[in-house]
Each structure stands twice: as structure tokens, then as C-alpha cells.
Backbone as JSON, one array per atom type, in Angstrom:
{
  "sequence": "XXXXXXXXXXXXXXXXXXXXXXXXXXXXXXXXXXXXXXXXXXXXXXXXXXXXXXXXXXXXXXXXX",
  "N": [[-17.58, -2.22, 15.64], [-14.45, -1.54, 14.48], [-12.95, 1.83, 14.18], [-11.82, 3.25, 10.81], [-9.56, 4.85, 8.96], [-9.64, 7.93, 9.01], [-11.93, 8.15, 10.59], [-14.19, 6.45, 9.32], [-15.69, 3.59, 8.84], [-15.01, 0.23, 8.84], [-15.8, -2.53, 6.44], [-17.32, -5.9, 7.02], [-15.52, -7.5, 6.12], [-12.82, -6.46, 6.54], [-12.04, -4.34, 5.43], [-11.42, -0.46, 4.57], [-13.96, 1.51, 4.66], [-14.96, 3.67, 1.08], [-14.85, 7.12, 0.29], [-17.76, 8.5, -0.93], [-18.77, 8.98, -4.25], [-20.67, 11.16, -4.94], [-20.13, 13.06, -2.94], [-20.18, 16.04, -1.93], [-17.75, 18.99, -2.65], [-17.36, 20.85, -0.32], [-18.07, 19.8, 2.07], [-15.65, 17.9, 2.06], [-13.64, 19.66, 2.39], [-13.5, 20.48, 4.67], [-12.13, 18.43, 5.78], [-10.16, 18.58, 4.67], [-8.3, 20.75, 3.93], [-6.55, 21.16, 1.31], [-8.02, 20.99, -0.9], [-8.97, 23.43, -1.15], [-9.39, 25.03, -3.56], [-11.49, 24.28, -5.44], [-14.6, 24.2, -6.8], [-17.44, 24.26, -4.27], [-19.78, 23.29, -4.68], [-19.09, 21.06, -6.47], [-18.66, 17.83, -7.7], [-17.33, 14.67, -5.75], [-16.73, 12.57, -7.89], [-16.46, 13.79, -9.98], [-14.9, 15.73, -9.61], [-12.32, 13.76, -9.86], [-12.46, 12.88, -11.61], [-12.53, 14.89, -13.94], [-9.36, 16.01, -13.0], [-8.07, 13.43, -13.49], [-7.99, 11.04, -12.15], [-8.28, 8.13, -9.75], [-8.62, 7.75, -7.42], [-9.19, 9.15, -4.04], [-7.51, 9.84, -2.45], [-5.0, 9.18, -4.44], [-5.58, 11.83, -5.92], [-5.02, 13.84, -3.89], [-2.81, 13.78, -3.16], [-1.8, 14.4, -5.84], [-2.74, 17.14, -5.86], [-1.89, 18.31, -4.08], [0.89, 18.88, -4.49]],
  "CA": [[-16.61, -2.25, 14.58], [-13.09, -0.77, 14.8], [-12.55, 2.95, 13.21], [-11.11, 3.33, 10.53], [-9.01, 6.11, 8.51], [-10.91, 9.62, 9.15], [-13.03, 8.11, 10.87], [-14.71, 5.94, 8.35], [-16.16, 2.62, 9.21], [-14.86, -0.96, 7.95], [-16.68, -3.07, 6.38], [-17.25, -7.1, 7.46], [-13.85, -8.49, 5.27], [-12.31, -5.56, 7.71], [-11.71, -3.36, 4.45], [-12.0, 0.65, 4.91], [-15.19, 2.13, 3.3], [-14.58, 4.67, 0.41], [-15.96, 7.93, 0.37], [-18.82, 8.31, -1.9], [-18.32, 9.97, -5.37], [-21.44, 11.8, -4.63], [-19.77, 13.23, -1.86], [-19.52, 17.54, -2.31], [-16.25, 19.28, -1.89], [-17.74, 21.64, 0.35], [-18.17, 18.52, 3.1], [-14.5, 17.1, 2.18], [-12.82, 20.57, 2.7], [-13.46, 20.67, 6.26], [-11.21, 17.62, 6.26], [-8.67, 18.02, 3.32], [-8.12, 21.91, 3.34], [-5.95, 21.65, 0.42], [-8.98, 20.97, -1.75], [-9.93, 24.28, -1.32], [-9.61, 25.34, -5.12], [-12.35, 23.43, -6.23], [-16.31, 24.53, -6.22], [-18.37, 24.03, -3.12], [-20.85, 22.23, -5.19], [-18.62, 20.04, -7.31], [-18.9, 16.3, -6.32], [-15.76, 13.91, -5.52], [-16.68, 11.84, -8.9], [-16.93, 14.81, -10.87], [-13.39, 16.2, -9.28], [-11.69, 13.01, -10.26], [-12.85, 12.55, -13.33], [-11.37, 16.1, -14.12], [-8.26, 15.32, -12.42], [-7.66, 12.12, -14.16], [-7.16, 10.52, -11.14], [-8.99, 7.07, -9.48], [-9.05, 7.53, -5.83], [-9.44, 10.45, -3.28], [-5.51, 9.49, -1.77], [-4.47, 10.12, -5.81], [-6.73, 13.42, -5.64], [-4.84, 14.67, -3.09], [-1.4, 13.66, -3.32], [-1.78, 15.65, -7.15], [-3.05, 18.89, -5.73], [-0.78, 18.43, -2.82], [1.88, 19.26, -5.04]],
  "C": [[-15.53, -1.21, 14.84], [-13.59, 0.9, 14.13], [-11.45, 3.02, 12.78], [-10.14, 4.86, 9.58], [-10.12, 7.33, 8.21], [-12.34, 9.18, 9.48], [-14.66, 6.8, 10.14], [-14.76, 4.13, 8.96], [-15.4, 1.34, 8.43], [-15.77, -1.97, 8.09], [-16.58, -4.86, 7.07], [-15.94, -7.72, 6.99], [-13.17, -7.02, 6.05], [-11.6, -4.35, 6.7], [-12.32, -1.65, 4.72], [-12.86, 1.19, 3.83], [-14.51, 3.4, 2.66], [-15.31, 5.72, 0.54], [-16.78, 7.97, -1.21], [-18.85, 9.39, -3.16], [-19.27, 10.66, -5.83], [-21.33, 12.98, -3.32], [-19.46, 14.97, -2.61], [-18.6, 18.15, -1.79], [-16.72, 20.05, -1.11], [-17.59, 20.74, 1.7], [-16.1, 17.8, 2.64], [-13.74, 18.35, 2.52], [-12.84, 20.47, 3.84], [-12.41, 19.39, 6.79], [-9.45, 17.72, 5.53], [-8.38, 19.52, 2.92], [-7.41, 21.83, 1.51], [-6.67, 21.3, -0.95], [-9.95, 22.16, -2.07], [-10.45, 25.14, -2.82], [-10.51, 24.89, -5.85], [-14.09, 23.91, -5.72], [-16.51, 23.53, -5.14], [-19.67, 22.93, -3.8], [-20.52, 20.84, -5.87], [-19.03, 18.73, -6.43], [-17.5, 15.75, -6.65], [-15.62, 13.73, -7.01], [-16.22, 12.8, -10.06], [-15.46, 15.11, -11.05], [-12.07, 15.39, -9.94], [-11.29, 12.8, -11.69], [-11.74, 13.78, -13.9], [-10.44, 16.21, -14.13], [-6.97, 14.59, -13.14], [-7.09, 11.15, -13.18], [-8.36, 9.4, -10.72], [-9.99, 7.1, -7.99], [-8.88, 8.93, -4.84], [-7.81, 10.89, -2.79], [-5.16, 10.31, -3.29], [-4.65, 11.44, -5.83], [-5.72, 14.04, -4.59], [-2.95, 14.56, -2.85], [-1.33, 14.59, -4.68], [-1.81, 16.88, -6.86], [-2.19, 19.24, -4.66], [0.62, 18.96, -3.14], [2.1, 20.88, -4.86]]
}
């Protein structure tokens, strides 16, 4: 199967998998420095939610500001 954005696998309809909203910022910092404001323990879902935002792209275009 191809790779797709960061690495991330697509699935059979050739769509890129999401990351998992179980996923801890501690593990996404090493990719997305500018998430560093946010606990080490928090999880993605958690972050979002907070946020008010849907998707990890949203998430990071906001704090990107």
C-alpha cells in the first residue's frame, strides 16, 4: 500500500487513515512541535473537544496562529 500523509497508511477505497483520538500529545509533539502547550498526557479527542475544533488539520491550523 502507498504512504500516505506523515506517514500514515491508506485504507482499501485509497482514503488516508486518521489519527486516533486516543492518540497522547506527548506522541503527536514529536511531529507537530507547535502542539507543545498542551499536557503530555492529554489525548487528541480530549484536545479537540477543548479546542472546538473536528479534525487534527483544524487543531493545528488554530494554534498555528
Amino acid at each position: 500500500m502507498a504512504e500516505g500523509l506523515d506517514n500514515r497508511h491508506r485504507d482499501k477505497n485509497g482514503r488516508i487513515s486518521e489519527k486516533h483520538g486516543n492518540t497522547k500529545m506527548k506522541t503527536l509533539k514529536q511531529d507537530y512541535p507547535e502542539l507543545k502547550h498542551f499536557g503530555n498526557e492529554d489525548t487528541l479527542s480530549t484536545v479537540k473537544e477543548r479546542q472546538g475544533v473536528e479534525t487534527l488539520s483544524e487543531l493545528l491550523k488554530k494554534v498555528g496562529k
